[in-house]
N, C-alpha and C positions, 0 to 999 in steps of 0.2 A: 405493220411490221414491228417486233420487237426490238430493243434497242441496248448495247450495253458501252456507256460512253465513260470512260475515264477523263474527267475534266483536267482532275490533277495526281498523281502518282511519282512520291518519291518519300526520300526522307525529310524534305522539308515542308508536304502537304498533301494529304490527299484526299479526294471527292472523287464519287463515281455515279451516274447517273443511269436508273436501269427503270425501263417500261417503254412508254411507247411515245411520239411526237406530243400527244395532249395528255397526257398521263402518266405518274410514274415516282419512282423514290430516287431519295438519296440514300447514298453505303457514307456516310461520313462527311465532314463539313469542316475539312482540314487549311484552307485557306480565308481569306478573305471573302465578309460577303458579296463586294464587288466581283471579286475574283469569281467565284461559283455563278454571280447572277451572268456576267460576261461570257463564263463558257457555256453555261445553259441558252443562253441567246446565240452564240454561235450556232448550235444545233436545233434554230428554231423550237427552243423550247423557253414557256413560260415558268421563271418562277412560281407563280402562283399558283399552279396547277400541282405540286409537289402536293403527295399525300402524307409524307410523311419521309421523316430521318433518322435510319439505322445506325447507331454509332455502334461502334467495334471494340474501342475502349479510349480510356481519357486522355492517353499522351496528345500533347498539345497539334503534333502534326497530322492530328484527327479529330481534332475540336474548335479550331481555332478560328472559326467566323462562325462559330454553332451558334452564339448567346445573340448578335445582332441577325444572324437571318432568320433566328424565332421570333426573336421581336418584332420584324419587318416584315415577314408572312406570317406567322401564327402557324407553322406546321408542326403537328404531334411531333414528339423527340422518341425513340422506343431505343431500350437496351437493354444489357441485365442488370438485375439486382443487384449486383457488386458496380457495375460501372455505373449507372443510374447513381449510389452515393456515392461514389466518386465527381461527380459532375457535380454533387450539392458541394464541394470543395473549391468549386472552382468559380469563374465568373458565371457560368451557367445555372447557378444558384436562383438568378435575377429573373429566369423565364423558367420557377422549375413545375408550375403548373401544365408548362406542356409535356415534361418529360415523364415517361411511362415504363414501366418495368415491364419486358416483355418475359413472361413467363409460359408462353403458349407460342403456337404458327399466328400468326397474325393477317386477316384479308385488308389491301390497302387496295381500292376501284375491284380491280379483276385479275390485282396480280395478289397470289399467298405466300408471306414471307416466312422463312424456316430459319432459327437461329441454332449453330453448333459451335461447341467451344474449339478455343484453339489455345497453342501450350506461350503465351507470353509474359513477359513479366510486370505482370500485371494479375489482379483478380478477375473472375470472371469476363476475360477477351474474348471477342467472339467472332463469328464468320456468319455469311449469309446466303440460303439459298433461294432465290426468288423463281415462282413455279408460275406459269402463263396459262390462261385458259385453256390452251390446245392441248395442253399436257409437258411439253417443254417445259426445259429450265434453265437456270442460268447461277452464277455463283460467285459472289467476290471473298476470296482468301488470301489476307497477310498477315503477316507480324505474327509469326508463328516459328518455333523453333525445330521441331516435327512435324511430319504429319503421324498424325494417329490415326487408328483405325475408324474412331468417330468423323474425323475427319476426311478420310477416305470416303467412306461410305454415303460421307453428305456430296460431295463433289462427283463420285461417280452416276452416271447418263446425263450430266449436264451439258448440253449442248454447248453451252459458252461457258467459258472461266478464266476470272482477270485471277491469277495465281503470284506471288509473291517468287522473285526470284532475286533478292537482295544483294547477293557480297560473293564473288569469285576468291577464296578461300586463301589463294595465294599472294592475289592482293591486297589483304587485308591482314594476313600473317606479318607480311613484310612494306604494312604501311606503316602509318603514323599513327595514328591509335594507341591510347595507353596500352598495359597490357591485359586491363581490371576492363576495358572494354568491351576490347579485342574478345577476352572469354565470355564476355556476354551476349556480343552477337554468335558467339561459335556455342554458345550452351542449347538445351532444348525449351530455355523459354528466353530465345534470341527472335533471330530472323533465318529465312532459310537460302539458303546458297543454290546457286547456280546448279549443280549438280544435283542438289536434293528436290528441287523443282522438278528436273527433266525428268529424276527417274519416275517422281509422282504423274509426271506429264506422258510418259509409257504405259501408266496403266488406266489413265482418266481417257486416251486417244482408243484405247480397246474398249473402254466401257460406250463408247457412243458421242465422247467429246469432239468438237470440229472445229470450234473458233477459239484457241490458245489468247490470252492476253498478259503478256510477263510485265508482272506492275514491282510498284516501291523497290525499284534499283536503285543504290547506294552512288549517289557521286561522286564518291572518294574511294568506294572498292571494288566497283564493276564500271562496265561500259556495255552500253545496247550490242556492240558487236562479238562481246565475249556472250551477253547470255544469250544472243541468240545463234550464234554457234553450239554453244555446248546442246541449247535445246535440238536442236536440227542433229546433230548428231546422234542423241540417245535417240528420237526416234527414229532414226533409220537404220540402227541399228536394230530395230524394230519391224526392217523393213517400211517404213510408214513415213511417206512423200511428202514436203511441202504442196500445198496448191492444188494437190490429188486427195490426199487423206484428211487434213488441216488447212488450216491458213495459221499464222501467228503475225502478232503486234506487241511492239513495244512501246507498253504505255509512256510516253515522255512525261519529266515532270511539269509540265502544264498544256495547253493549250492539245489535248486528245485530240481522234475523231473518236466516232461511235461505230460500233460493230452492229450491224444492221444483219441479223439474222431472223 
């Protein structure tokens, strides 16, 4: 059975863990390595068996046990070109024999990973869609300020996708946030809102998506029961049921399960 496990998912760390019980990748290595080895043994799985870690780009709440869990397993590092020197900036300088410019799809055991950009501010950010032998696929996308139609099209017939749905608009208008912020998450190389999720989450549930995962919510500008409102409503106004058409989860930020599809 394949597996799509959110270890940790927010603004202050995220890892996602996709393949299968004895096999399989990390989407980012955004906490502690304890933290990572702990939630992967939650879900009976071994560190050691990682084939490899897709970083998305270098801000620290997606790097941030990267440089001691290469150490301490020796797993390839794969990103892009622009994040890849990015990373030689950083403390992951120290293992950067394992880190790898991914410039192709890459095979990691039996799963083939597919790297599309996405608009952050950052160079070369990326998203990931990981394809299972049966044909199935699967998809982690955040930190993105749009979606594009690159990005569309990578996310569409993914059976599963952990999708970003960062900041309820209102609360975050009328938080506390500077205001030189504030326009940064609301720009198109911020983070995407609640509403800008759903409406992508209306056409990814037509394309053949089934398992919803609403990841990297904002502790200060959303709450698990606003975005998943807002998502349940776009789609039914879609017509399209919880528990009939989808299921959704919201990734907390730590301690996930795994989406077993």
């Amino acid at each position: 059975m394949s597996r799509l496990f959110p270890i940790a998912s927010s603004s202050s760390g995220n890892c996602t863990y996709i393949g299968h019980r004895k096999d399989g990748i990390l989407v980012d290595a955004g906490i502690t390595c304890k933290g990572i080895a702990d939630g992967l043994a939650s879900g009976g799985i071994d560190p050691k068996s990682l084939g490899g870690i897709f970083i998305t780009h270098e801000h620290t709440d997606h790097i941030q046990g990267l440089r001691v869990l290469v150490k301490k397993y020796g797993v390839p590092v794969f990103a892009s070109k622009e994040t890849a020197c990015a990373l030689m900036l950083t403390d992951v300088a120290e293992v950067a024999e394992h880190i790898h410019v991914l410039e192709s799809n890459v095979s990691i055991g039996d799963l083939r990973i597919e790297r599309f950009s996405t608009s952050h501010d950052c160079m070369g950010s990326s998203g990931y869609v990981i394809r299972f032998p049966d044909g199935r696929k699967c998809a982690v996308c955040t930190d993105l300020g749009f979606v594009s139609e690159e990005v569309h099209h990578a996310l569409s017939g993914c059976t599963a996708v952990l999708f970003e749905s960062n900041h309820d608009v209102n609360m975050l208008q009328k938080g506390t946030y500077p205001p030189h912020l504030k326009n940064r998450i609301l720009s198109d190389r911020g983070h995407l809102s609640n509403v800008s999720c759903a409406a992508e989450l209306q056409r990814l549930v037509e394309t053949g998506t089934v398992h919803i995962v609403l990841g990297h919510l904002s502790r200060e500008n959303n709450r698990p029961e606003i975005a998943r409102r807002c998502t349940v409503a776009a789609l039914m106004d879609k017509h399209m049921v919880e528990d009939r058409d989808y299921t959704l989860y919201i990734a907390p930020p730590k301690n996930g399960k795994a989406i077993i599809f």
